[in-house]
C-alpha positions as CSV (number, residue, x, y, z in Angstrom):
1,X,-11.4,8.9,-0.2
2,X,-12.2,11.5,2.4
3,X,-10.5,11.2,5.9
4,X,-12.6,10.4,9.4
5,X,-12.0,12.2,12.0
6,X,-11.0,10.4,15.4
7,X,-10.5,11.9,19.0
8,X,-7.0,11.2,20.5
9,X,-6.3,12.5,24.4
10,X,-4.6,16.0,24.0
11,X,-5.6,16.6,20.7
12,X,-6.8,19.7,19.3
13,X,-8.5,20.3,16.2
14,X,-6.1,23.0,14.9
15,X,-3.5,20.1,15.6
16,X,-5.3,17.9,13.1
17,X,-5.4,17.1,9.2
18,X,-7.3,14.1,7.9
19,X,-5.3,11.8,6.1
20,X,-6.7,10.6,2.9
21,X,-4.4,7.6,2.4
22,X,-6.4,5.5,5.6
23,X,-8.8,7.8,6.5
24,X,-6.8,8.5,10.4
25,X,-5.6,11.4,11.6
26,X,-1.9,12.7,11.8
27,X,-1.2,15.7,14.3
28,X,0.8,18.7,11.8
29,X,4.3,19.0,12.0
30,X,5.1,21.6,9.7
31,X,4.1,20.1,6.4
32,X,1.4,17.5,5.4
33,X,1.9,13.6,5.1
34,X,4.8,13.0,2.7
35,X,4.0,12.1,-1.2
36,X,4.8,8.4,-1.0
37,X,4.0,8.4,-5.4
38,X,7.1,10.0,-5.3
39,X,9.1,7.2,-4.3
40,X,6.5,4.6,-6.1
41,X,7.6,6.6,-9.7
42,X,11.2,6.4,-8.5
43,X,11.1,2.8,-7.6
44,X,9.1,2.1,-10.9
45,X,12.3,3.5,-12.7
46,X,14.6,1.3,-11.5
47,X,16.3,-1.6,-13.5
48,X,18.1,-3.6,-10.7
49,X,16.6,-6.4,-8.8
50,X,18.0,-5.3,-5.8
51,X,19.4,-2.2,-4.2
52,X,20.0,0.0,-0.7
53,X,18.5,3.5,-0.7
54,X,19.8,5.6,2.2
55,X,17.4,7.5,4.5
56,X,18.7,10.6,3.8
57,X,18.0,9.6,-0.8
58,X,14.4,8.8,0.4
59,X,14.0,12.2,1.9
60,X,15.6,13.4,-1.2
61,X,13.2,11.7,-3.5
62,X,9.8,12.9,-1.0
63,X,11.6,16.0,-1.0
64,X,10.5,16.1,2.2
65,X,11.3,14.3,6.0
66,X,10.6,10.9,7.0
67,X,8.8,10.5,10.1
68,X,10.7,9.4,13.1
69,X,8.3,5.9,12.8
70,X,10.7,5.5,9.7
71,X,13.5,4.5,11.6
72,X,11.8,0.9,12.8
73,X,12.1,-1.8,11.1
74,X,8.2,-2.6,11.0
75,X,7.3,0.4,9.7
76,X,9.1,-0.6,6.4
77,X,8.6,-4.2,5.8
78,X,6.3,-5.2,3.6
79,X,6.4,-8.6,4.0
80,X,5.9,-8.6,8.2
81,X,2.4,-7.9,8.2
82,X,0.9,-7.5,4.9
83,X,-2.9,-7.0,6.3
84,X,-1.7,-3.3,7.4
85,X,-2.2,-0.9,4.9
86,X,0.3,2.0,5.1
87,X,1.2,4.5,2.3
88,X,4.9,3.7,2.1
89,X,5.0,-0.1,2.0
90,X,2.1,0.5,-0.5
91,X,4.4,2.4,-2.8
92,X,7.2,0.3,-2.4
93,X,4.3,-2.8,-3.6
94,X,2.9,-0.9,-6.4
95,X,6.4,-0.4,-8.0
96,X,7.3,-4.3,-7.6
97,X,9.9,-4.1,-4.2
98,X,10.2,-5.6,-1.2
99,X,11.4,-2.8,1.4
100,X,13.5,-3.8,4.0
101,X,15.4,-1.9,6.6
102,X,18.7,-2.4,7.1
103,X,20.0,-3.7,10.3
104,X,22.3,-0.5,11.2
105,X,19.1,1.7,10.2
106,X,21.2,3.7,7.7
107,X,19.0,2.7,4.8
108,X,16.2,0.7,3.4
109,X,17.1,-2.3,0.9
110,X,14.7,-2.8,-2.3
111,X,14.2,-6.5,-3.5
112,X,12.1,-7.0,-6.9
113,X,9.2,-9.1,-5.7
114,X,8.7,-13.0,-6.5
115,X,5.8,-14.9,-8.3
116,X,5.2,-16.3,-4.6
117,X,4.9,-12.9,-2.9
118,X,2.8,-11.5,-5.5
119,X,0.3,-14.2,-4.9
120,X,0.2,-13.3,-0.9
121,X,-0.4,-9.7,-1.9
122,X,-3.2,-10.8,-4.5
């Protein structure tokens, strides 16, 4: 997929990296987009139907920071709206979880996905 390239106010182009995941682009901050695979393998791993990952054993497992965006709620869940594509709820999908972050912000939890949410996804 290669990225397209859109203006935002007080944007530079040095201040710019396509990102190949949607094809928008993400202002640098030190190191590229994290590896969101990373977590998908990790998640594809696991055994349990349901567990709680902490922020800071995500960032372990990107080897890399979260983006403050992680700390919402929305930016997580993968069942609040479904139609918007973003790298980290795909991974979660792809390895068979629901992500959900909990209340306190700590941590996200990880629910193995049902026959009926598969069949929204599909």
């Amino acid at each position: 997929m290669v990225g397209v390239w859109r203006e935002r106010p007080g944007t530079t182009l040095a201040s710019r990296v396509p990102c190949l995941y949607d094809g928008r682009t993400t202002p640098t901050r030190g190191s590229a987009v994290p590896d969101y695979d990373l977590l998908r393998e990790h998640l594809s791993q696991q055994t349990l139907d349901e567990f709680v990952l902490s922020m800071e054993a995500i960032e372990t497992i990107l080897d890399d920071a979260l983006p403050r965006a992680s700390h919402r709620a929305s930016w997580w869940e993968t069942e609040r709206a479904p139609e918007e594509k973003m790298p980290q709820r795909e991974a979660c999908i792809a390895a068979g979880y629901i992500a959900t972050r909990l209340p306190d912000g700590s941590g996200v939890r990880f629910r193995k996905k049902t026959a009926k949410f598969i069949r929204k996804w599909n």
